[in-house]
C-alpha positions in Angstrom: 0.0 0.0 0.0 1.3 3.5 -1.1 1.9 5.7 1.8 -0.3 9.0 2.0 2.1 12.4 2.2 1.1 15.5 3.9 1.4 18.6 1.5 4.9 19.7 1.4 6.3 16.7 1.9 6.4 15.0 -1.2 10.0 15.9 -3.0 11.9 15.3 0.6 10.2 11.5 1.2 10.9 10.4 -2.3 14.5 11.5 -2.2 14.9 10.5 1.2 13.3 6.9 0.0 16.0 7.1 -3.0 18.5 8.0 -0.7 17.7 4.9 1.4 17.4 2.8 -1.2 13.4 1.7 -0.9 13.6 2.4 -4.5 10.2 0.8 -5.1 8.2 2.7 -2.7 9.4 5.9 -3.9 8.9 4.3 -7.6 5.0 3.8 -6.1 4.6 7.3 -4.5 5.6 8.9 -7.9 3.3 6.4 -10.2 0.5 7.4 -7.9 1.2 10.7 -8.1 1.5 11.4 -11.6 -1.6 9.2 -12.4 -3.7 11.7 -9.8 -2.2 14.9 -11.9 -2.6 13.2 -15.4 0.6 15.0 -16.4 3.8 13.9 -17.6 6.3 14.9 -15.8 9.7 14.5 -16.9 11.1 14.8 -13.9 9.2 12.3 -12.2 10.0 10.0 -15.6 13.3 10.6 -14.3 13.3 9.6 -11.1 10.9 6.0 -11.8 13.4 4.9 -14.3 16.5 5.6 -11.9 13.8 3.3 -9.3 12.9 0.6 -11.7 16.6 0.6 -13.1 18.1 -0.3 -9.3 14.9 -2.6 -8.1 15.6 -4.9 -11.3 16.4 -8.6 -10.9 15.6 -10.4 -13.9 15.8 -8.6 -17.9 12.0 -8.5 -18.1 12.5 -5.2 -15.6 15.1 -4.0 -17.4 13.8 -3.9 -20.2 10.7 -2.3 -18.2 13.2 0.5 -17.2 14.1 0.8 -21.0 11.0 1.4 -21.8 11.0 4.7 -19.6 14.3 5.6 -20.8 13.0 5.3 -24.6 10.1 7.7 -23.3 12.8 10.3 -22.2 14.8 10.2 -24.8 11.8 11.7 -27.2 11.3 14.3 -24.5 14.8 14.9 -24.6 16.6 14.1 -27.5 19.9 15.6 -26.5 20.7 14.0 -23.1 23.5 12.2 -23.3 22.8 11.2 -19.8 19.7 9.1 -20.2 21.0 7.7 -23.8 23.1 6.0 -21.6 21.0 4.9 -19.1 18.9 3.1 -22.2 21.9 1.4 -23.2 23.0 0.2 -19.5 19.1 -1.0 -19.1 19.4 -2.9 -22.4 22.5 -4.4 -21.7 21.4 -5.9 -17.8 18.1 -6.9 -20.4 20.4 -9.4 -22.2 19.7 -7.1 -25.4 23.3 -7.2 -26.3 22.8 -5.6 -30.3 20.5 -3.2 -29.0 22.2 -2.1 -26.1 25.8 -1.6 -28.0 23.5 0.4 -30.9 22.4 2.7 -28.1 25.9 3.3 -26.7 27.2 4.6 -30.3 24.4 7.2 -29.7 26.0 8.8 -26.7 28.7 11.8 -27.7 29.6 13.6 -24.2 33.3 13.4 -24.3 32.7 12.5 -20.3 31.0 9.0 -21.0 33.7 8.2 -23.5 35.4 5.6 -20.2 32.0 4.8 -19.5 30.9 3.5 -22.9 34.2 2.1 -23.5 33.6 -0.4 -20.9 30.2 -0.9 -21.5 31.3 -2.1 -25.4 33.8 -4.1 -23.8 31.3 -5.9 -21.2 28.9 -6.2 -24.4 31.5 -8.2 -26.7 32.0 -10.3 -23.4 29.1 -11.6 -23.1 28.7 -12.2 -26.8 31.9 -14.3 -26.5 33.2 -12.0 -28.8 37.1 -12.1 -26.5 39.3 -10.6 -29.3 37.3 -7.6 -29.7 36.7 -7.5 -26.1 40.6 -7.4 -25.1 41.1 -4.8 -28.3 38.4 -2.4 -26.1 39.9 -3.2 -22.6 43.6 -2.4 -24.3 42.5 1.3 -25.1 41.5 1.9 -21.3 45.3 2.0 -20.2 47.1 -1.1 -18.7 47.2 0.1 -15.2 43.8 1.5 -14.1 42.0 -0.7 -11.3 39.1 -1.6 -14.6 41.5 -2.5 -16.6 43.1 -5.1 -14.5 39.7 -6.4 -13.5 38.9 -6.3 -17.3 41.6 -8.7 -18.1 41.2 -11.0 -15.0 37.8 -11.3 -16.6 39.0 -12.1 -20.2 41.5 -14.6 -18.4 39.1 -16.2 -16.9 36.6 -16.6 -19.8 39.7 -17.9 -21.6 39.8 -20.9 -19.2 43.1 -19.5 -17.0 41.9 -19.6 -13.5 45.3 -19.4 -11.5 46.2 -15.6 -14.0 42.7 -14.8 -13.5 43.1 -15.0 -9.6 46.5 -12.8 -9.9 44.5 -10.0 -11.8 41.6 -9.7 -8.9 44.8 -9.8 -6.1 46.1 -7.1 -7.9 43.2 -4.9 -8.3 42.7 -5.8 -4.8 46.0 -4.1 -4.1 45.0 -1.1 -6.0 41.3 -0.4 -5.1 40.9 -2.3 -1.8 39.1 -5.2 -0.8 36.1 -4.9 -2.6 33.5 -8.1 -2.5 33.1 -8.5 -6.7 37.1 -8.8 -6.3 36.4 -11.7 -3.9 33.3 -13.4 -5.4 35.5 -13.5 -8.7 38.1 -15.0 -6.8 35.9 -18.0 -5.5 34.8 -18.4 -8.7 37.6 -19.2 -10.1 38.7 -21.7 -7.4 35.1 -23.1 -8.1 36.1 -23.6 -11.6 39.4 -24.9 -10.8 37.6 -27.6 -7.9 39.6 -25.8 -5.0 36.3 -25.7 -3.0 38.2 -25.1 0.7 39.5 -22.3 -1.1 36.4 -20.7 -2.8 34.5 -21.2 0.5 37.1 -19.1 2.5 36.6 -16.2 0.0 32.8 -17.0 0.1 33.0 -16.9 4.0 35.0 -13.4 4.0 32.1 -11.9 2.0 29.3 -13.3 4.3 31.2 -12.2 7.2 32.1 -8.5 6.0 28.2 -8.5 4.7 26.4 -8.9 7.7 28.9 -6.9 9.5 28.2 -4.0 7.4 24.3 -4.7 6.9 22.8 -6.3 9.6 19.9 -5.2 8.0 19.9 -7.0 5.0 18.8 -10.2 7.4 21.3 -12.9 7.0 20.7 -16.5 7.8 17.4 -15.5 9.4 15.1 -17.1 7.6 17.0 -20.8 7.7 16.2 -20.3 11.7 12.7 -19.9 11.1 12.3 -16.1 11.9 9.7 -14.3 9.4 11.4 -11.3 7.7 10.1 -9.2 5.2 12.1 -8.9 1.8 14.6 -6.4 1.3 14.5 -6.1 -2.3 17.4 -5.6 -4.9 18.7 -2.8 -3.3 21.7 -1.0 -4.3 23.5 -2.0 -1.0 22.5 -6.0 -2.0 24.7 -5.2 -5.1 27.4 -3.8 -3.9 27.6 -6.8 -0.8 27.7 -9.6 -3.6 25.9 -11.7 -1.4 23.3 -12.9 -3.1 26.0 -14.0 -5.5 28.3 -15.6 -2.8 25.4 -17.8 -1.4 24.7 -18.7 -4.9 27.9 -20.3 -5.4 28.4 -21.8 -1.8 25.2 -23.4 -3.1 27.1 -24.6 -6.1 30.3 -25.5 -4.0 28.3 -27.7 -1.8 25.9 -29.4 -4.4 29.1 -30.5 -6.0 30.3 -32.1 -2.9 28.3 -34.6 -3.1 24.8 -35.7 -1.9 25.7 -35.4 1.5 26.2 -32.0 1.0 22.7 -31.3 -0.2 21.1 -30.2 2.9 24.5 -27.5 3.7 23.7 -26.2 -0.4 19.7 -25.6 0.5 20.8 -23.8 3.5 23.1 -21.6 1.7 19.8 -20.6 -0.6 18.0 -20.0 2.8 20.5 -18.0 4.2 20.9 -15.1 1.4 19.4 -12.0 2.4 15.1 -12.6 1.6 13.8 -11.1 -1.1 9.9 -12.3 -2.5 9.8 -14.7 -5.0 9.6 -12.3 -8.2 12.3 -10.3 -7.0 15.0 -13.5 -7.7 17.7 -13.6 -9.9 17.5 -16.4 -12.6 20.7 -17.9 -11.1 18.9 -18.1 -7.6 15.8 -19.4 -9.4 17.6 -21.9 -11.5 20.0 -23.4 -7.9 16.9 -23.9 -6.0 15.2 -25.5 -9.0 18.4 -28.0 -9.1 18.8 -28.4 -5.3 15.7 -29.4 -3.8 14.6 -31.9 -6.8 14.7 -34.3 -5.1 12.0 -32.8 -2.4 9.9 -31.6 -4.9 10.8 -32.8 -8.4 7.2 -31.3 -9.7 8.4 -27.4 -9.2 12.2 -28.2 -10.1 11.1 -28.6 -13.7 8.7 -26.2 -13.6 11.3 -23.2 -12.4 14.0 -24.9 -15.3 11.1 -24.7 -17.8 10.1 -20.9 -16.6 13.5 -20.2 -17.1 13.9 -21.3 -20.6 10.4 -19.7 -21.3 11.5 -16.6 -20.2 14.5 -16.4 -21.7 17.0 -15.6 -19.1 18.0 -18.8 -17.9 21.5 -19.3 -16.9 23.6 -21.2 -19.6 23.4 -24.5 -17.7 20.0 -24.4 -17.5 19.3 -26.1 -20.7 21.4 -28.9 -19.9 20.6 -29.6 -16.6 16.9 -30.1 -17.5 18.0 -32.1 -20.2 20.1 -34.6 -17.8 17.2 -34.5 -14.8 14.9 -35.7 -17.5 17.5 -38.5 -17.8 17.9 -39.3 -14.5 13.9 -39.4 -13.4 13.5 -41.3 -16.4 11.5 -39.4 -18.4 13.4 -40.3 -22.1 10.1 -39.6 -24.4 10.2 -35.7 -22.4 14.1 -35.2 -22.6 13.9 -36.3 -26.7 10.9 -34.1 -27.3 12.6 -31.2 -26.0 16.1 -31.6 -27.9 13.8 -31.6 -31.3 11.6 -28.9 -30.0 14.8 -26.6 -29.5 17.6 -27.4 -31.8 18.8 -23.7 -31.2 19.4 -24.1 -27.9 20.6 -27.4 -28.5 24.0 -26.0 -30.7 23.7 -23.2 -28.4 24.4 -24.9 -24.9 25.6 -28.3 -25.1 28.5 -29.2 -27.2 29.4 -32.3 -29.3 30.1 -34.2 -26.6 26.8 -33.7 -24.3 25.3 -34.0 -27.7 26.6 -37.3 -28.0 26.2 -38.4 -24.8 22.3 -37.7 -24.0 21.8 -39.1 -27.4 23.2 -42.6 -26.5 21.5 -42.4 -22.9 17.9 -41.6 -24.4 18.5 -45.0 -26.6 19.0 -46.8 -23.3 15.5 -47.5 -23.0 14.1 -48.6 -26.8 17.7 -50.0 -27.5 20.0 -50.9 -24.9 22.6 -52.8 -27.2 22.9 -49.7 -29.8 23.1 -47.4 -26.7 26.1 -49.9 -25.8 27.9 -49.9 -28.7 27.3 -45.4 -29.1 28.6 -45.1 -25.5 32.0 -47.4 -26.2 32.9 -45.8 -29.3 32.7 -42.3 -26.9 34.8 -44.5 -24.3 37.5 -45.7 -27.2 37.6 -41.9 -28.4 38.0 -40.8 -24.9 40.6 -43.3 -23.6 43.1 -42.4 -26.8 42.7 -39.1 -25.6 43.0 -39.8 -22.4 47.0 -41.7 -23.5 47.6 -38.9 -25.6 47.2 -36.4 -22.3 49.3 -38.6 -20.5 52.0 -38.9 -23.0 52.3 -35.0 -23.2 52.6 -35.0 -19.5 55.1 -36.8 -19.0 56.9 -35.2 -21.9 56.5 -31.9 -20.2 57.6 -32.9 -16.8 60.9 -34.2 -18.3 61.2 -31.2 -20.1 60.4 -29.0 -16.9 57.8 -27.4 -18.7 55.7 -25.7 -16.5 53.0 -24.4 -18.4 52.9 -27.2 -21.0 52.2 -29.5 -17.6 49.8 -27.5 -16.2 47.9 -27.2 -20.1 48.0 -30.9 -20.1 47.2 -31.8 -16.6 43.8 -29.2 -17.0 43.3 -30.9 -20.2 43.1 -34.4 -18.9 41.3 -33.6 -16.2 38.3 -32.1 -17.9 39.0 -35.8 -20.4 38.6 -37.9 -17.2 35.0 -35.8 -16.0 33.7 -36.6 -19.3 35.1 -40.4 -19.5 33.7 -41.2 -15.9 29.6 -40.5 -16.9 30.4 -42.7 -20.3 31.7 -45.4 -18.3 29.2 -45.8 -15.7 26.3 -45.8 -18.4 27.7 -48.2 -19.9 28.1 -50.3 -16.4 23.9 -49.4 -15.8 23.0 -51.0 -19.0 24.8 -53.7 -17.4 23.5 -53.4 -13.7 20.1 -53.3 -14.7 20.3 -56.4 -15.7 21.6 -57.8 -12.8 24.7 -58.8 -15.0 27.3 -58.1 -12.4 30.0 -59.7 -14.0 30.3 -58.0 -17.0 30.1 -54.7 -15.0 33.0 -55.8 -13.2 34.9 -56.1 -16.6 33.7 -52.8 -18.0 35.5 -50.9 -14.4 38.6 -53.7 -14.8 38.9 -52.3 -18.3 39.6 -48.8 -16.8 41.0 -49.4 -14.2 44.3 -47.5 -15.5 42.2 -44.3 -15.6 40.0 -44.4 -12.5 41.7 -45.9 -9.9 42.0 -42.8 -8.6 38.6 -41.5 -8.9 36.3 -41.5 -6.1 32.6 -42.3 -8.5 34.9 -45.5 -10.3 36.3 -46.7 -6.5 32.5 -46.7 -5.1 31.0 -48.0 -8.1 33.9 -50.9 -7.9 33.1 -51.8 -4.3 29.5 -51.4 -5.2 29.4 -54.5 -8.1 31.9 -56.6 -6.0 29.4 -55.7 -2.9 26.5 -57.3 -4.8 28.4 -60.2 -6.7 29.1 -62.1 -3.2 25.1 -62.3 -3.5 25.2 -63.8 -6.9 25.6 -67.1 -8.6 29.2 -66.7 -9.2 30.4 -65.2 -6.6 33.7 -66.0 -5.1 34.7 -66.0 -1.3 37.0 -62.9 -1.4 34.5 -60.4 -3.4 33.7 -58.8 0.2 37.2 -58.1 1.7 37.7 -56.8 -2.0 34.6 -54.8 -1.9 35.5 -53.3 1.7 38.9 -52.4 0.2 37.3 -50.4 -2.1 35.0 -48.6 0.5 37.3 -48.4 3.2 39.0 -45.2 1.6 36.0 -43.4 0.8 34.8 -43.3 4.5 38.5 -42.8 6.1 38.7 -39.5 3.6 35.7 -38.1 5.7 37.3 -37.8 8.6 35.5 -34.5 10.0 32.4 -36.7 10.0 31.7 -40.3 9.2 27.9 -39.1 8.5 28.8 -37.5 4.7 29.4 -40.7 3.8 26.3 -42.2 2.6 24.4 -44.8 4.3 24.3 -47.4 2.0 28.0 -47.5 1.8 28.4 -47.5 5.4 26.1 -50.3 5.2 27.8 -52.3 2.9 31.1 -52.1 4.4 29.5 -53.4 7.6 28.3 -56.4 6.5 31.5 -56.3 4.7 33.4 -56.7 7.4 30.7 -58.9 8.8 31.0 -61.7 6.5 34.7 -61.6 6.5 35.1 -62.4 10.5 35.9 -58.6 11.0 33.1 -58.1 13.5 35.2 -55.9 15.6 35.9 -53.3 12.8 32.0 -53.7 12.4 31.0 -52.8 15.9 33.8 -50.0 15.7 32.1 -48.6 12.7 28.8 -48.9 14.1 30.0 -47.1 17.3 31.4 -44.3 15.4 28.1 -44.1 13.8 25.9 -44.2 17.1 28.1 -41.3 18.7 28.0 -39.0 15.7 24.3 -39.4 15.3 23.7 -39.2 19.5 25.8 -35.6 18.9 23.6 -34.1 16.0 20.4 -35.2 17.8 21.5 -33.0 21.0 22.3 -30.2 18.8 19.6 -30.4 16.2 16.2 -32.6 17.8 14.2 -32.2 14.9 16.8 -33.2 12.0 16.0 -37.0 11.0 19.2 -38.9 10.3 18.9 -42.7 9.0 22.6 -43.8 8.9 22.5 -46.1 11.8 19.5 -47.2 11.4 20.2 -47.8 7.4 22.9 -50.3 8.5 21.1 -51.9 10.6 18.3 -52.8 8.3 21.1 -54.0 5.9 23.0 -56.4 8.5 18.9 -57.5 9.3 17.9 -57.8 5.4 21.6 -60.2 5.1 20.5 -62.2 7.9 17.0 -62.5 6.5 18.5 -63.6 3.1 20.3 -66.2 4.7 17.4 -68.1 6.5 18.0 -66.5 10.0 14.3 -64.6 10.3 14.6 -64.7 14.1 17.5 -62.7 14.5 17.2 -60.6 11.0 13.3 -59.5 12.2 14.3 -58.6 15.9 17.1 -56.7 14.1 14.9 -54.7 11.8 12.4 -54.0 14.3 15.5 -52.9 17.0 16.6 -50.6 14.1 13.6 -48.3 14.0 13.3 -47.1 17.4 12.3 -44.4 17.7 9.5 -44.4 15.0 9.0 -41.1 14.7 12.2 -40.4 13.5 13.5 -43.4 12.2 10.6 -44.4 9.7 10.6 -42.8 6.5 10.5 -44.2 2.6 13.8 -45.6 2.4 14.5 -47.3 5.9 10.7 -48.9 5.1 11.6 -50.1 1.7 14.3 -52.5 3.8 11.0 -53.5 5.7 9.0 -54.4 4.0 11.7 -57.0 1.9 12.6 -58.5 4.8 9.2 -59.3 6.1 7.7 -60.2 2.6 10.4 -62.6 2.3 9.5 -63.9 6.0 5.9 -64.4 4.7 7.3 -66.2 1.5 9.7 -68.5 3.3 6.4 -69.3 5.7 3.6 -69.5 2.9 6.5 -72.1 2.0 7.2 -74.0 5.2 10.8 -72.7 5.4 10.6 -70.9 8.1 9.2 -71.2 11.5 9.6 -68.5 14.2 8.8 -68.7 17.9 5.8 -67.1 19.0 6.9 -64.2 21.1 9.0 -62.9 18.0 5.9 -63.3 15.6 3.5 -61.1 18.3 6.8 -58.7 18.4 6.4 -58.6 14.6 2.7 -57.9 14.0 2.9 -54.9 17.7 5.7 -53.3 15.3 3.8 -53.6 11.7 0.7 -51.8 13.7 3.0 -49.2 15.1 4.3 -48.0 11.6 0.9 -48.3 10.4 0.6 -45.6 13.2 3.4 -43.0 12.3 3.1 -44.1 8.4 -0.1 -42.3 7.8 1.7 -38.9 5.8 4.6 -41.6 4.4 4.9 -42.5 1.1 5.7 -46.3 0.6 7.7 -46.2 -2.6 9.2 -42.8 -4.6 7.0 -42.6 -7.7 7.1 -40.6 -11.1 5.8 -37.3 -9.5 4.9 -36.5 -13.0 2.0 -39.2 -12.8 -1.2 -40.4 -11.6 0.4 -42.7 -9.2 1.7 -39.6 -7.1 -1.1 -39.0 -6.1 -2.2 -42.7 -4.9 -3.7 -42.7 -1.4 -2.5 -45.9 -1.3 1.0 -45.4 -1.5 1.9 -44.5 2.3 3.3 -46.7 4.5 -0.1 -47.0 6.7 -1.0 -48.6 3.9 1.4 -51.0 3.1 2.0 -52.4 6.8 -1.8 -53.0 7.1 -1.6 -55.3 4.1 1.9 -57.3 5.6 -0.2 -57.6 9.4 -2.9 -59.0 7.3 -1.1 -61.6 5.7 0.8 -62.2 8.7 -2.3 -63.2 10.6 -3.2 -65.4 7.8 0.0 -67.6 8.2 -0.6 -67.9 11.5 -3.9 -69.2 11.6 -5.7 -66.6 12.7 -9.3 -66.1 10.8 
């Protein structure tokens, strides 16, 4: 609601409202207050395009700020002044061809600097380096822009470690400024030096709501209601928003354990309302809590492309999500609907790649054979990468080997995804063997990689359970996981559950029940610890394992240890009953009631009464659980059937048959 101003008041509150930078109330009070008149006023034209200019987020208000500017520019055709305010609007827009034709209109000799590095900003973003670097050249090598300029150029051009020296040196020359240090951890980001990007992430967070209390850090994570404080001018200048975006990114890459730090990092950023978000904001969220809500992920990504102000990944990443829920049919409909931004934002490679994986489904043996002929290409490349490095470390060729080394790193991210598609075609057909051989293969490529060592342990994990399996495939399988949680060492609780699990029964089935119990320990204590300091948060490692060690026992004919032991592992209920730990459940009991239907297994009474007292109990707290993760995308997501309530009503029922009961 628009404020009401006594008479006489009027010019001091909306400059005062400028001033403080509540740029779209004073935008409001001038709107309302030139509608009233019915007259134009330049002035106020003026001032509501300087408003909507600095309360922008997305290009859509830009260009809504261009669009005053254009007016202003027939009322005065001469001012230099709001020429370039057009061509500033147009270029935050996105309108690169406009923008850089409305810069060639502005002639005040004291924009010349100005426009200069406007051009050069413009040519960046078109990709256009060479004439980019020609424009930065004429601004003098030694002013603070200039250095940033080229720190920017260096790091468009792929060299992260020069980039970094530029922003040190404008540093030096200007101060600590936070763009300086958000385009520092950015280029650690890009160079996977995350310790290193989050210390210069921290130092703006820190400085931030030092200087701004008032912008609301972190309040809204802890459940205080705050009101937004819009895309001020102070937000800008902070680069928070921008910092929490990439601690975001930092963390998401970490792996999934990681996921809940990344959606934090979202909640944390100063709160603005939702159409006041950034596309990059718009687009992490979208990617971070998928797996919460996959329904509005792909509808933000979608928005996004709509719009047309998505971030350049954004294409892509819906692309691959399509993928990964599944949904082959969508992901090929959309590469034929937009072979623009097809060429545009995924090269050969990804091309290549989501190609073969679509096939999976209609054609798994030509999706085979596309996905080793990437995997031939990429090992020879791979060799060749080598090769040069050693050549370059004998010849004590610094750059050469670091050239190299970045090029065969960036070979072995795109090897890695080829490889373990080509291992699911296998895994899903239960064909562990020739998995095995596909990993064996490569094993001169990614022994050192953590996705090929857990993958590894994985397929030996599950081959002990198989036809062929050999006596030594778990004390192989727990060499493989034993590094994996020894490199968390700040907590055994990023390391995911299943692999904990697996490396417990590991050592189980290999007589190493001490190391188990040890493990298991570790596990107890860390969880007893995050409990005392956060009650609410629901953590299923322990628990996880348990359910494993019971489902193994279960497997093996022992029901009346492997029940007690599943029943043990879900106290308390409340907080240890959820989709996953039930999905354990329930295959251990239906194999109970399969191996009794059968006369294979007979349990004493008191453990069968224990059983049906502890099905009626998660009927209890399973009401608002879902039983099984379905396509949210479908009918079946909406199944009231599909809740654990549900489900353990069913098992009780069946269990009561068995045991004679009418």
């Amino acid at each position: 609601m628009t404020r009401v101003l006594k008479q006489g008041e009027y010019t001091s509150t909306v400059y005062k409202l400028i001033a403080d930078g509540d740029y779209k109330e004073a935008a409001n009070i001038l709107e309302t207050e030139m509608k009233r008149s019915g007259q134009e006023s330049r002035a106020a034209l003026s001032l509501i395009a300087t408003c909507k200019y600095h309360m922008a987020a997305v290009p859509e208000q830009f260009e809504s700020a261009a669009g005053l500017y254009y007016r202003l520019i027939q009322l005065c055709p001469d001012n230099d002044d709001y020429k370039f305010d057009l061509a500033m609007c147009l270029y935050k827009a996105c309108k690169y061809d406009e923008a850089m034709k409305a810069s060639f209109s502005v002639q005040s000799s004291k924009f010349a600097g100005r426009v200069q590095q406007l051009q050069a900003a413009i040519k960046y973003m078109e990709d256009d380096l060479p004439a980019a670097k020609s424009l930065i050249e004429k601004q003098g090598e030694d002013s603070c822009e200039a250095v940033v300029n080229q720190g920017c150029i260096l790091y468009k051009e792929g060299y992260y470690s020069e980039a970094i020296a530029k922003f040190q040196q404008a540093i030096q020359l200007e101060g600590v400024k936070a763009h300086l240090s958000y385009n520092i951890a950015l280029c650690y980001f890009n160079m996977k030096q995350y310790s290193h990007a989050l210390k210069n992430i921290a130092e703006i967070i820190e400085r931030g709501i030092k200087d701004h209390p008032e912008l609301s850090v972190g309040l809204a994570t802890e459940g205080i209601d705050v009101r937004s404080v819009g895309n001020t001018a102070i937000l800008h200048e902070t680069s928070l928003v921008e910092a929490f975006n990439l601690k975001a990114a930092v963390e998401y890459n970490m792996g999934p354990a990681n996921i809940d730090t990344a959606a934090e990092a979202l909640t944390d950023m100063p709160p603005r309302a939702e159409e006041e978000l950034d596309p990059v904001t718009l687009h992490n969220s979208a990617l971070i809590n998928m797996e919460e809500d996959p329904s509005e992920g792909f509808e933000k990504l979608q928005h996004l492309l709509a719009s047309g102000v998505a971030p350049p990944m954004t294409f892509a990443n819906l692309i691959v999500l399509y993928l990964k829920f599944g949904y082959f049919s969508l992901a090929a409909d959309t590469l034929a609907e937009n072979p623009d931004l097809v060429n545009k934002f995924m090269d050969r490679f990804q091309q290549e790649f989501v190609q073969a994986v679509i096939m999976v489904e209609q054609s798994p043996d030509e999706a085979y054979k596309r996905l080793e002929q990437m995997a031939s290409r990429q090992t020879d490349n791979l060799r060749k990468y080598l090769k040069t490095i050693q050549e370059a470390q004998k010849s004590d060729d610094k750059h050469a080997l670091k050239k190299a080394v970045h090029a065969y790193d960036e070979e072995l991210d795109r090897f890695i995804p080829v490889l373990m598609q080509q291992a699911k075609i296998y895994w899903d057909k239960e064909n562990y063997d020739q998995v095995e051989k596909i990993f064996r293969k490569s094993v001169e490529f990614g022994n050192e990689n953590d996705t090929w060592k857990l993958n590894v342990a994985h397929v030996l994990f599950m081959q002990e359970n198989g036809q062929n399996s050999s006596p030594h495939k778990y004390k192989e399988a727990a060499g493989f996981y034993e590094p994996i949680v020894k490199k968390e060492n700040q907590s055994i609780l990023n390391v995911e559950a299943v692999v904990l699990a697996n490396l417990c029964v590991s050592y189980i089935m290999t007589s190493q029940n001490e190391e188990a119990e040890e493990l298991m320990r570790q596990i107890e204590k860390e969880e007893e610890q995050l409990a005392y300091e956060f009650p609410e948060k629901k953590v299923y490692h322990l628990c996880i394992v348990n359910l494993v060690i019971g489902t193994l026992y279960c497997s093996k004919g022992n029901y009346e240890f492997g029940i007690a032991r599943v029943i043990k592992s879900l106290e308390p209920f409340q907080k240890k009953l959820g989709t996953d730990t039930w999905f354990y459940v329930k295959r251990c009991f239906l194999s109970l009631l399969e191996a009794m239907s059968k006369q294979l297994a007979l349990l004493p009474d008191n453990i069968l009464f224990e059983a049906l007292d502890f099905l009626e109990i998660c009927e209890q707290f399973g009401r608002e659980i879902k039983a099984r993760d379905v396509d949210p995308l479908s009918t079946e997501a909406r199944d009231a059937r599909n809740t654990v309530a549900f489900e353990s009503r069913q098992l009780k029922c069946q269990l009561l048959r068995l045991m004679g009961w009418p």
